[in-house]
Backbone as JSON Lines, residues from 0, in Angstrom:
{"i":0,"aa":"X","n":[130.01,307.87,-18.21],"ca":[129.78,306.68,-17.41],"c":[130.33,305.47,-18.16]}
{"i":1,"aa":"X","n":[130.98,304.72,-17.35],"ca":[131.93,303.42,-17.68],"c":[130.87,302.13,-18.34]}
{"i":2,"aa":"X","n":[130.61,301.79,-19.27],"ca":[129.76,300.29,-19.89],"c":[129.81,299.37,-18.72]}
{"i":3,"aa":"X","n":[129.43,298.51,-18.2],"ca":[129.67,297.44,-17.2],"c":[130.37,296.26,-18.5]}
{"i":4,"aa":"X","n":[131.03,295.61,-17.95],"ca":[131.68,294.6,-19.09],"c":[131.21,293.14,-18.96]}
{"i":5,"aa":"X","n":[130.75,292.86,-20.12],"ca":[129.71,291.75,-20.3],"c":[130.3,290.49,-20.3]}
{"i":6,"aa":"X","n":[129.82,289.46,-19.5],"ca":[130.82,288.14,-19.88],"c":[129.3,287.21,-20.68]}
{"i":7,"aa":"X","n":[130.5,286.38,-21.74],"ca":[129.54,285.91,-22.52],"c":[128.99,285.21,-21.71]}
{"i":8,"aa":"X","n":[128.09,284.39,-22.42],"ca":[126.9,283.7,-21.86],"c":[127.93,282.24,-21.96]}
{"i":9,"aa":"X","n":[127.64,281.56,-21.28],"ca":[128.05,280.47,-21.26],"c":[126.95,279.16,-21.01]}
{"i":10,"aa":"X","n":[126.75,278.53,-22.27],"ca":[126.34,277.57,-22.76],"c":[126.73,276.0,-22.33]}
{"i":11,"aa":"X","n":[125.34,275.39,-22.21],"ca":[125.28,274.04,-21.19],"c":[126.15,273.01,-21.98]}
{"i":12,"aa":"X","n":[125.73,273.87,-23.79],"ca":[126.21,271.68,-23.99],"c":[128.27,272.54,-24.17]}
{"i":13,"aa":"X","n":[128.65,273.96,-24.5],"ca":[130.24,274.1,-24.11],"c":[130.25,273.37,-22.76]}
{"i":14,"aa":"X","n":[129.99,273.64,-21.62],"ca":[130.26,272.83,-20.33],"c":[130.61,271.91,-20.39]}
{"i":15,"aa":"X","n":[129.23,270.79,-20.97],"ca":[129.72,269.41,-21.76],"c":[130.72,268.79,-22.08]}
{"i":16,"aa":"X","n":[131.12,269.92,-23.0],"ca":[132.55,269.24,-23.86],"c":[133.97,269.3,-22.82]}
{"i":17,"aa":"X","n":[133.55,269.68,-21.61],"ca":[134.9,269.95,-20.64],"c":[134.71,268.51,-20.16]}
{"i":18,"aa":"X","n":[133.97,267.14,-20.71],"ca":[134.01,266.3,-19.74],"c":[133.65,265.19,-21.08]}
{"i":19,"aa":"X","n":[134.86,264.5,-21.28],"ca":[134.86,263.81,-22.58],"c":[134.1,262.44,-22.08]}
{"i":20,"aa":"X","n":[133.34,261.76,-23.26],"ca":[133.05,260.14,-22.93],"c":[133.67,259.6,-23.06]}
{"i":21,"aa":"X","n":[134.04,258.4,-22.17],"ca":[135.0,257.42,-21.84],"c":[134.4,255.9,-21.52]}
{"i":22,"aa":"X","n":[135.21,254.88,-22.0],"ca":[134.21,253.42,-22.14],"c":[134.26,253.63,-20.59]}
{"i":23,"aa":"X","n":[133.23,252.85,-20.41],"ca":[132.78,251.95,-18.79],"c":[133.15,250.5,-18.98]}
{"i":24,"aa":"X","n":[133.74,249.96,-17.76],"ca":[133.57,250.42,-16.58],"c":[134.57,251.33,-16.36]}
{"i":25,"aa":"X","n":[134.43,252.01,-15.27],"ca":[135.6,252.84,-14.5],"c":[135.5,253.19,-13.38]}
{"i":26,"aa":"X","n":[136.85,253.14,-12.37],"ca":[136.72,252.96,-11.5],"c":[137.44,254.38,-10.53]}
{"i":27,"aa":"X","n":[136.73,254.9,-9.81],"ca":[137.27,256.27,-9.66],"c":[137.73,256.34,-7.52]}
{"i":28,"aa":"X","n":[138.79,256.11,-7.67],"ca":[139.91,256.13,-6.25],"c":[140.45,257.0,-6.2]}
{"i":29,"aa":"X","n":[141.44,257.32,-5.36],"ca":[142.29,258.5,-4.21],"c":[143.02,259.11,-5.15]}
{"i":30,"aa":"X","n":[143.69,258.32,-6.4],"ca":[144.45,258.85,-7.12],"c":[143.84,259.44,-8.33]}
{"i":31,"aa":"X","n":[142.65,258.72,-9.09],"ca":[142.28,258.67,-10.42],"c":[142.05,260.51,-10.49]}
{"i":32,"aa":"X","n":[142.1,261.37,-9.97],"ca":[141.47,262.39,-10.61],"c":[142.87,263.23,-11.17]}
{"i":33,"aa":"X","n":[144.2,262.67,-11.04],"ca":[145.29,262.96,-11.67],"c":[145.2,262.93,-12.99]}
{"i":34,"aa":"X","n":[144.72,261.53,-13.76],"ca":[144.57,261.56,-15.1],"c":[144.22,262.08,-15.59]}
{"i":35,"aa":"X","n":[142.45,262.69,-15.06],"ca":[141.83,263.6,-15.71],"c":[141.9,264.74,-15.76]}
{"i":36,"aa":"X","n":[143.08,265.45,-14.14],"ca":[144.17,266.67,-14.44],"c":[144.49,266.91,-15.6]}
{"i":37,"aa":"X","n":[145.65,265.76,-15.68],"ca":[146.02,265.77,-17.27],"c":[145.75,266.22,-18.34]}
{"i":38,"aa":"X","n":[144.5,265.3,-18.51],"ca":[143.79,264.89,-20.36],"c":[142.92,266.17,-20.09]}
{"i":39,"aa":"X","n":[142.29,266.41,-19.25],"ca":[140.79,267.22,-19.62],"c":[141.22,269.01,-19.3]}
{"i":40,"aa":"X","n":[141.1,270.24,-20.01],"ca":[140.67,271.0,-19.54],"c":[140.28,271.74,-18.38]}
{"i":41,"aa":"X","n":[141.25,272.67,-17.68],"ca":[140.08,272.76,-15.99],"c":[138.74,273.71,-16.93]}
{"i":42,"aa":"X","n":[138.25,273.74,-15.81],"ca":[136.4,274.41,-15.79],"c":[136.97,275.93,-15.09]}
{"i":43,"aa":"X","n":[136.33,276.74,-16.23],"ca":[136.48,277.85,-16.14],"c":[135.48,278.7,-14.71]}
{"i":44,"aa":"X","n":[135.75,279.28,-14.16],"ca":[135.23,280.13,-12.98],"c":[133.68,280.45,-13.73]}
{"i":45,"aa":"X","n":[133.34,280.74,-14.59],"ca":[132.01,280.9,-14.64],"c":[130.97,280.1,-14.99]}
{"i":46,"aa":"X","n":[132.05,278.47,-15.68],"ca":[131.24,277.23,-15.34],"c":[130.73,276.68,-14.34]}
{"i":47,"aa":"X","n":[131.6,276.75,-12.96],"ca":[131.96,276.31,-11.96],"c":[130.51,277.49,-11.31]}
{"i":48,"aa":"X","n":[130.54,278.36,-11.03],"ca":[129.57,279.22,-10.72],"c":[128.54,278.5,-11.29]}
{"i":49,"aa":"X","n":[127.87,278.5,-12.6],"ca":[126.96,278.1,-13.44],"c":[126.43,277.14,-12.97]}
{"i":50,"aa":"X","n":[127.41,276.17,-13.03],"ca":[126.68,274.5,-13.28],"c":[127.11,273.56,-12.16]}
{"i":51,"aa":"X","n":[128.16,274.09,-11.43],"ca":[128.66,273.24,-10.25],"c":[128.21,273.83,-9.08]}
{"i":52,"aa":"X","n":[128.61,274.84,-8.42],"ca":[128.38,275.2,-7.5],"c":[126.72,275.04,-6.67]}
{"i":53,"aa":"X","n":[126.0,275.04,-8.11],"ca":[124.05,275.45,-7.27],"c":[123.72,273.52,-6.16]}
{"i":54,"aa":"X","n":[125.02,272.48,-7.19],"ca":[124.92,271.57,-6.65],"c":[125.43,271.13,-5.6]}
{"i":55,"aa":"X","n":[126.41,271.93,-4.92],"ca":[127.39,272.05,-3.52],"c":[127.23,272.65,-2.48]}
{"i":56,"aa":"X","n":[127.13,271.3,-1.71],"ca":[126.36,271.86,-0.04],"c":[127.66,272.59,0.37]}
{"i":57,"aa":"X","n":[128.72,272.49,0.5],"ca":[129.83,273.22,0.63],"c":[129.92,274.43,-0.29]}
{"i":58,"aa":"X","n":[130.24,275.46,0.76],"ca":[130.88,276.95,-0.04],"c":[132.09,276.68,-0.55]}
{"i":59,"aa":"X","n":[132.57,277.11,-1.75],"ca":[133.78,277.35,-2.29],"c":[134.23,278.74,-1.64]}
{"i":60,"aa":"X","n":[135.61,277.89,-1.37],"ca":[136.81,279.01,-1.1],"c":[137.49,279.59,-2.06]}
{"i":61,"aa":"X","n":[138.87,280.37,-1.94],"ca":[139.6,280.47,-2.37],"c":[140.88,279.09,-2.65]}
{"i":62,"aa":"X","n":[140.77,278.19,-2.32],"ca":[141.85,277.28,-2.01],"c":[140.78,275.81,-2.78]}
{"i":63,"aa":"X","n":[139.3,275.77,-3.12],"ca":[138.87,274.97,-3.92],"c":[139.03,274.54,-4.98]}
{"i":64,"aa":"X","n":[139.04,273.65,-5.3],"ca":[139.38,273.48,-6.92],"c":[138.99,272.25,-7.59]}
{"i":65,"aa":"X","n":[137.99,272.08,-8.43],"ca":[137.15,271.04,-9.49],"c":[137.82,271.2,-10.58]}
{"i":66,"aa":"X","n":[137.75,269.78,-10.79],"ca":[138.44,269.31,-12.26],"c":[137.32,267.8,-12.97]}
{"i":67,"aa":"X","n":[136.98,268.62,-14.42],"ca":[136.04,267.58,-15.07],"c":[136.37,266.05,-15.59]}
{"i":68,"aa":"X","n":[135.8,265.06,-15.24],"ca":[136.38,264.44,-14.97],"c":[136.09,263.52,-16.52]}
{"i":69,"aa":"X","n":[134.63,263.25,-16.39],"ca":[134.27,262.24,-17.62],"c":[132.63,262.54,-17.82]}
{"i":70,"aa":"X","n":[132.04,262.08,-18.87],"ca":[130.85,262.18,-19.48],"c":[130.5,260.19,-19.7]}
{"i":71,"aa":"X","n":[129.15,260.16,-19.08],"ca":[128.72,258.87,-18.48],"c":[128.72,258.51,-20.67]}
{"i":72,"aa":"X","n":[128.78,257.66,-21.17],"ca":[128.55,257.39,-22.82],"c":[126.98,256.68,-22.85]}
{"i":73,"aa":"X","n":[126.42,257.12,-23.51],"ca":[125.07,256.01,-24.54],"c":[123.66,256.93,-23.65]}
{"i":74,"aa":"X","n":[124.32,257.56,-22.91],"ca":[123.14,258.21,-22.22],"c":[122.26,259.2,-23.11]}
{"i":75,"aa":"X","n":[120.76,258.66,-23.5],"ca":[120.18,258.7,-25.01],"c":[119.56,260.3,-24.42]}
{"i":76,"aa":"X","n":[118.68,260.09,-23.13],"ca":[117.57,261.17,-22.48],"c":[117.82,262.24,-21.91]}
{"i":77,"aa":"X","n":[119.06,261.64,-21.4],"ca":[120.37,262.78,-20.18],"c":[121.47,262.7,-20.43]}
{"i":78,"aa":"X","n":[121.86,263.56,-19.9],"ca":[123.71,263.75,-19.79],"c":[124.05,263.33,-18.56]}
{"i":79,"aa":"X","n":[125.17,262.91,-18.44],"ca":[125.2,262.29,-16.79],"c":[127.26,262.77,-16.59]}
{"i":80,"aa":"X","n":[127.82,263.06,-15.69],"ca":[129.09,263.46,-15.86],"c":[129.65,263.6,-14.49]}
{"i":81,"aa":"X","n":[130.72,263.36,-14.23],"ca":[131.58,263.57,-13.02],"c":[132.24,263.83,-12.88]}
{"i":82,"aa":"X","n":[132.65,264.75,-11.47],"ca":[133.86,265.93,-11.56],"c":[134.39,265.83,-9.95]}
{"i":83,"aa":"X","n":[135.23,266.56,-10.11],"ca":[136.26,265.83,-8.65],"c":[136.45,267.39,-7.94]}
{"i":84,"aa":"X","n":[136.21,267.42,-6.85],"ca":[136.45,268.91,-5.94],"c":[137.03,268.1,-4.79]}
{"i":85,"aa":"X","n":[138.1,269.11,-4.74],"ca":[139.13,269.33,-3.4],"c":[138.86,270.67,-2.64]}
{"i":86,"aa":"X","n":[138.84,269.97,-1.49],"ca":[138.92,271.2,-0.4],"c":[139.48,270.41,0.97]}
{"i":87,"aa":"X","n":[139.5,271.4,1.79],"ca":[140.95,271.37,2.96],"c":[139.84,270.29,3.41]}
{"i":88,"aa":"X","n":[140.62,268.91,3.7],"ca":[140.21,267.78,4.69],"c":[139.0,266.78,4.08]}
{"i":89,"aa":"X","n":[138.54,267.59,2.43],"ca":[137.51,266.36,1.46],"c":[137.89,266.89,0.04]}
{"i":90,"aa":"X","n":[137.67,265.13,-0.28],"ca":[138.17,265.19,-1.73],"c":[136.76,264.46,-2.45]}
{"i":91,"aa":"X","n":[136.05,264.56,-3.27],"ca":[135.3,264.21,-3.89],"c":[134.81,263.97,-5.16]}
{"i":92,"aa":"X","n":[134.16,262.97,-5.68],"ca":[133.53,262.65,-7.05],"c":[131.86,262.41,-7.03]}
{"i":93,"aa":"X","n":[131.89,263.26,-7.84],"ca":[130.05,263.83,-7.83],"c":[129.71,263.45,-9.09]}
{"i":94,"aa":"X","n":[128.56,262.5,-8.66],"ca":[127.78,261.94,-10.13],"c":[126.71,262.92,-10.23]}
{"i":95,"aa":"X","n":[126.72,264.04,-11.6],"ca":[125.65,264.5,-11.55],"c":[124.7,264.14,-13.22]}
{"i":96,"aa":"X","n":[123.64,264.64,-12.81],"ca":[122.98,264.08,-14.17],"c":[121.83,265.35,-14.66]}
{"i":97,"aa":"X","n":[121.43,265.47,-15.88],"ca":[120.91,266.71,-16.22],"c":[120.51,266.51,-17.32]}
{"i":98,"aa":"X","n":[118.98,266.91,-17.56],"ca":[118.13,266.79,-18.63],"c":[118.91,266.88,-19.92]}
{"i":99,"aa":"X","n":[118.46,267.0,-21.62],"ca":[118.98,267.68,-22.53],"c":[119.34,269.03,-22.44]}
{"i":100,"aa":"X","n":[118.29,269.71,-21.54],"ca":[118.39,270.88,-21.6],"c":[119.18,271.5,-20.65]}
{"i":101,"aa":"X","n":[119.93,270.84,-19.81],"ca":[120.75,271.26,-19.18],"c":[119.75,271.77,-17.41]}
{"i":102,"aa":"X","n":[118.93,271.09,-17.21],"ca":[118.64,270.96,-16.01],"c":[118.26,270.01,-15.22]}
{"i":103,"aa":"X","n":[119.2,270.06,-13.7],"ca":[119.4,269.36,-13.25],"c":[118.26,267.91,-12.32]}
{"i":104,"aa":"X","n":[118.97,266.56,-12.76],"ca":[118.0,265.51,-12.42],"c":[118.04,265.21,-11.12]}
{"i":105,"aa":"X","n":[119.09,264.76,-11.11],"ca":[120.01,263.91,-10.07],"c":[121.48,264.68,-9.13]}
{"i":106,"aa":"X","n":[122.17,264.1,-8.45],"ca":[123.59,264.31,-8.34],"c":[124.03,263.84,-7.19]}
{"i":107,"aa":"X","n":[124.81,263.16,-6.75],"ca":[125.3,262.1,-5.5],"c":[126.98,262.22,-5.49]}
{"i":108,"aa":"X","n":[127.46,262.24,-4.13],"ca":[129.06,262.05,-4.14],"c":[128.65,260.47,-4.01]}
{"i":109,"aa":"X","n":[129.97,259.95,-4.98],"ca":[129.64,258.86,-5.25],"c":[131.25,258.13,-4.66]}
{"i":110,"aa":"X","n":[132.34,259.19,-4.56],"ca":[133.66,258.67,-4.01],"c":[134.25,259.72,-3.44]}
{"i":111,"aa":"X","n":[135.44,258.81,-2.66],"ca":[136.28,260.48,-2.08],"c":[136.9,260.03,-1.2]}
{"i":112,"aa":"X","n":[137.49,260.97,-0.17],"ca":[138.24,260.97,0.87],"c":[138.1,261.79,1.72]}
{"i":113,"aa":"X","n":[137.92,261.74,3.22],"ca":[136.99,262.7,4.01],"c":[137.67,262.57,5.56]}
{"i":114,"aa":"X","n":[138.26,263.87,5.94],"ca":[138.72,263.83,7.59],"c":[138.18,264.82,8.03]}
{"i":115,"aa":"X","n":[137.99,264.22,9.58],"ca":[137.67,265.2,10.6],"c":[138.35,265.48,11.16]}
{"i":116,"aa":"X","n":[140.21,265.33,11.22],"ca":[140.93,265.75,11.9],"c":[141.1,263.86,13.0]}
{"i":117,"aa":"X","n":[139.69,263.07,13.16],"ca":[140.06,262.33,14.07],"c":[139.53,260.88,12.46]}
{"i":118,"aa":"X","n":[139.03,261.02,12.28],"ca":[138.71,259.61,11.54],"c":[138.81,260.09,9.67]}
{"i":119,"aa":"X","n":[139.44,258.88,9.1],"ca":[139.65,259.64,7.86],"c":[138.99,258.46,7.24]}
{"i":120,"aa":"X","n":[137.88,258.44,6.05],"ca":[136.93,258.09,5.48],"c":[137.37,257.84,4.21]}
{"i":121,"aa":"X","n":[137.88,256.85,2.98],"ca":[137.96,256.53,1.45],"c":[137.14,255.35,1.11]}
{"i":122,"aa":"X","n":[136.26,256.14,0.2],"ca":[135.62,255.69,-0.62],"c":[136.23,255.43,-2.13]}
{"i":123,"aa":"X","n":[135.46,254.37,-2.6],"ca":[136.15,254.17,-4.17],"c":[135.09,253.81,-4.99]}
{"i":124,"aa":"X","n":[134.7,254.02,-5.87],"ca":[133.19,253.81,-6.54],"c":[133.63,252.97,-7.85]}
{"i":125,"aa":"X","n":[132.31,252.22,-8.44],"ca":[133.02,251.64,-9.81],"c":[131.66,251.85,-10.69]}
{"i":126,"aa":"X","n":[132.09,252.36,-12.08],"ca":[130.49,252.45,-12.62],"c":[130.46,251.45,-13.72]}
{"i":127,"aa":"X","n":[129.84,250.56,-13.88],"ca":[129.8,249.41,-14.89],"c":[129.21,250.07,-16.06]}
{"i":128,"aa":"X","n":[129.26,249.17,-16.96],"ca":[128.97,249.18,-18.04],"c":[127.32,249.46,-18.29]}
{"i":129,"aa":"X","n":[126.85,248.46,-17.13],"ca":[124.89,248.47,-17.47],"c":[124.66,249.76,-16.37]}
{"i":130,"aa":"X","n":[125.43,250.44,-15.99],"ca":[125.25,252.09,-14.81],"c":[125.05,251.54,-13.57]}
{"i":131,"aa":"X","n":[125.64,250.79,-13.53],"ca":[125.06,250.16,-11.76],"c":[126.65,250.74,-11.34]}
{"i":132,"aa":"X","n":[126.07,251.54,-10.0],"ca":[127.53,251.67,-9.97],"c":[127.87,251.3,-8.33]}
{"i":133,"aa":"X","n":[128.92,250.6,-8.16],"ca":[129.21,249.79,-6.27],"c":[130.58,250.7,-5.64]}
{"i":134,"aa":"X","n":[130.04,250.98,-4.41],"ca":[130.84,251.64,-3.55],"c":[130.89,250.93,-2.77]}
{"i":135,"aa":"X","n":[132.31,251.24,-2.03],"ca":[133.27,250.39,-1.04],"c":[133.34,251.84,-0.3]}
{"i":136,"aa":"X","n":[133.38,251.87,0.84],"ca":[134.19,252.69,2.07],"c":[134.02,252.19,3.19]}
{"i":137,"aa":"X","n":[135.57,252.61,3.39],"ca":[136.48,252.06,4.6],"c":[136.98,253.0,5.51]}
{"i":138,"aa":"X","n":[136.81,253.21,6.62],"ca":[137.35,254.19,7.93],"c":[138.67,253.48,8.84]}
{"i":139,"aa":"X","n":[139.43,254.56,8.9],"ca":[140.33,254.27,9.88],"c":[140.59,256.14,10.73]}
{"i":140,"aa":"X","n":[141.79,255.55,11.73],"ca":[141.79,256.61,12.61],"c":[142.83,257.66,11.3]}
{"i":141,"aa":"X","n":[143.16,258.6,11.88],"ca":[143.36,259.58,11.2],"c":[145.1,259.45,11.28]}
{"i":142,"aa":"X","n":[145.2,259.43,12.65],"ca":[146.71,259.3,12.65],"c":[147.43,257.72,12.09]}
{"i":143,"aa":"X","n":[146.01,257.14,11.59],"ca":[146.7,255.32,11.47],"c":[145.6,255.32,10.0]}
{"i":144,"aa":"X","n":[146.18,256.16,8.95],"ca":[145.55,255.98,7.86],"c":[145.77,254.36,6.62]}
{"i":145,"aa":"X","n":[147.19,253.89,7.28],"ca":[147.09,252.81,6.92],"c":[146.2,252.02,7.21]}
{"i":146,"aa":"X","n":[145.45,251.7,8.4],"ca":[145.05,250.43,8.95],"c":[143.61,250.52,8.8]}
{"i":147,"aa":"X","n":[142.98,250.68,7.72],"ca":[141.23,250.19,7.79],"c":[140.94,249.27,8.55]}
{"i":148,"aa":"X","n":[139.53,249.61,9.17],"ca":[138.88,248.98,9.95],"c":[137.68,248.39,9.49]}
{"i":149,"aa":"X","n":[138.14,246.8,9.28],"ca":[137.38,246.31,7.76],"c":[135.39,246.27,8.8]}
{"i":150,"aa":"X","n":[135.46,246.64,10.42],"ca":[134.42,246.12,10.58],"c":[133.32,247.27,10.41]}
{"i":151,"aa":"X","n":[134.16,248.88,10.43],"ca":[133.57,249.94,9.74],"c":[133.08,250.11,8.13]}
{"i":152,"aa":"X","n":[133.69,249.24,7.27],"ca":[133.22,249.19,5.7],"c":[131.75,248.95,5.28]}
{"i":153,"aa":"X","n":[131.57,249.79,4.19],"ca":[130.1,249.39,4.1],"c":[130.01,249.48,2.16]}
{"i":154,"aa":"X","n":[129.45,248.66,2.01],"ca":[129.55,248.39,0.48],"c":[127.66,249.15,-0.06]}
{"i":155,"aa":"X","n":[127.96,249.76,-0.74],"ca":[126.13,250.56,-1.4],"c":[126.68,250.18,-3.11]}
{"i":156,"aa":"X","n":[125.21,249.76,-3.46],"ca":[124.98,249.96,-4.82],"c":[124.28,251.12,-4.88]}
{"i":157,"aa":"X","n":[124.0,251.74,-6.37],"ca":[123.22,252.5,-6.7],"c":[122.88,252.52,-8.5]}
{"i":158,"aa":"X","n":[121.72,252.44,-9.11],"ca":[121.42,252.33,-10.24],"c":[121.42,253.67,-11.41]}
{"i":159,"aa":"X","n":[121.69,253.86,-11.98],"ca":[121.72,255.37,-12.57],"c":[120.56,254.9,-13.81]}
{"i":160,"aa":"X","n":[119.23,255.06,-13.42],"ca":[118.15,254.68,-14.72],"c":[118.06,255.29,-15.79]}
{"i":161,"aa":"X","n":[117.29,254.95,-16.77],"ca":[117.02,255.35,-18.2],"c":[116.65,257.1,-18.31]}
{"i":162,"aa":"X","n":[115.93,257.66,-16.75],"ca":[115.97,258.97,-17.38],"c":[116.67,259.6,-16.39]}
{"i":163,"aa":"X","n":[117.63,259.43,-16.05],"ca":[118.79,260.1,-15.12],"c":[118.37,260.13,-13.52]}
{"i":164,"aa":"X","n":[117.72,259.4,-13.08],"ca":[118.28,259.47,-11.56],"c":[118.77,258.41,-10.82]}
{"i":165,"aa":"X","n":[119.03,258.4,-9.68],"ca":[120.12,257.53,-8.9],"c":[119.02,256.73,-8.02]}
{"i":166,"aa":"X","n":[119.21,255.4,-8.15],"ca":[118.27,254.66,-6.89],"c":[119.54,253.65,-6.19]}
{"i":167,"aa":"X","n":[119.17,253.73,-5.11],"ca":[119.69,252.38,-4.17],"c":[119.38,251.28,-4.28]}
{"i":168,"aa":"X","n":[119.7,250.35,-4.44],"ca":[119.88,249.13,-3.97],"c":[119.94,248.32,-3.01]}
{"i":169,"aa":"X","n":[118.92,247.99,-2.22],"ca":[119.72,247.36,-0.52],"c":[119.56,246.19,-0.62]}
């Protein structure tokens, strides 16, 4: 009889290191997740299983694909980090946040780009320095992706507190 073949264990704070700290502020739009193509590491299939997926209302396909983006800095209590998933017709940046021990606090799409085939949705998020972080999104028609419709825009704050979760602002 054949051994079954063991995959190592894969460890919260290795995950970690797929998502380097970077000063704040920063500001994460349509393009920014190119850079972090670049510079960062992709996330291996059994990270992505592990630590991303339990947080995604969406099933992953075959044609999905997350890339780590950054690690929030000074965060003393939590880890806080954001990562960018593409799939057919949404593009997204997910603030998630997670004890020392690697369980989960928080987690919010915080930017992105989003069609239904009839209305196409970009968001752009900015996270300051003190974690307050302000979103902008703007809708236009799908076939007229130039032309936002500034009377559809809606601007949200949200606070990222001392022990990792996300509050609103109104």
């Amino acid at each position: 009889m054949q051994q079954p073949i063991r995959q190592p264990k894969i460890s919260f704070s290795h995950f970690l290191k797929k998502f380097p700290e970077i000063p704040l502020p920063v500001t994460l739009g349509e393009e920014a997740h190119h850079a972090f193509s670049q510079r960062n590491e992709p996330l291996p299939l059994p990270m992505i299983e592990r630590f991303i997926e339990p947080l995604e209302e969406k099933e992953r396909d075959e044609f999905t694909e997350f890339i780590p983006c950054f690690r929030v800095p000074k965060t003393d209590d939590f880890h806080a980090i954001v990562y960018w998933r593409a799939m057919l017709m949404s593009y997204e940046y997910t603030l998630a946040t997670f004890s020392k021990k690697g369980e989960l606090i928080d987690h919010r799409v915080i930017a992105g780009t989003f069609s239904d085939g009839q209305l196409l949705v970009n968001s752009v998020a900015t996270i300051d320095d003190d974690w307050m972080i302000y979103i902008v999104s703007g809708q236009s028609k799908a076939d007229k992706a130039s032309s936002i419709d500034p009377t559809a825009s809606t601007a949200t704050t949200f606070e990222l507190l001392p022990e990792g979760n996300m509050v609103e602002h109104l």
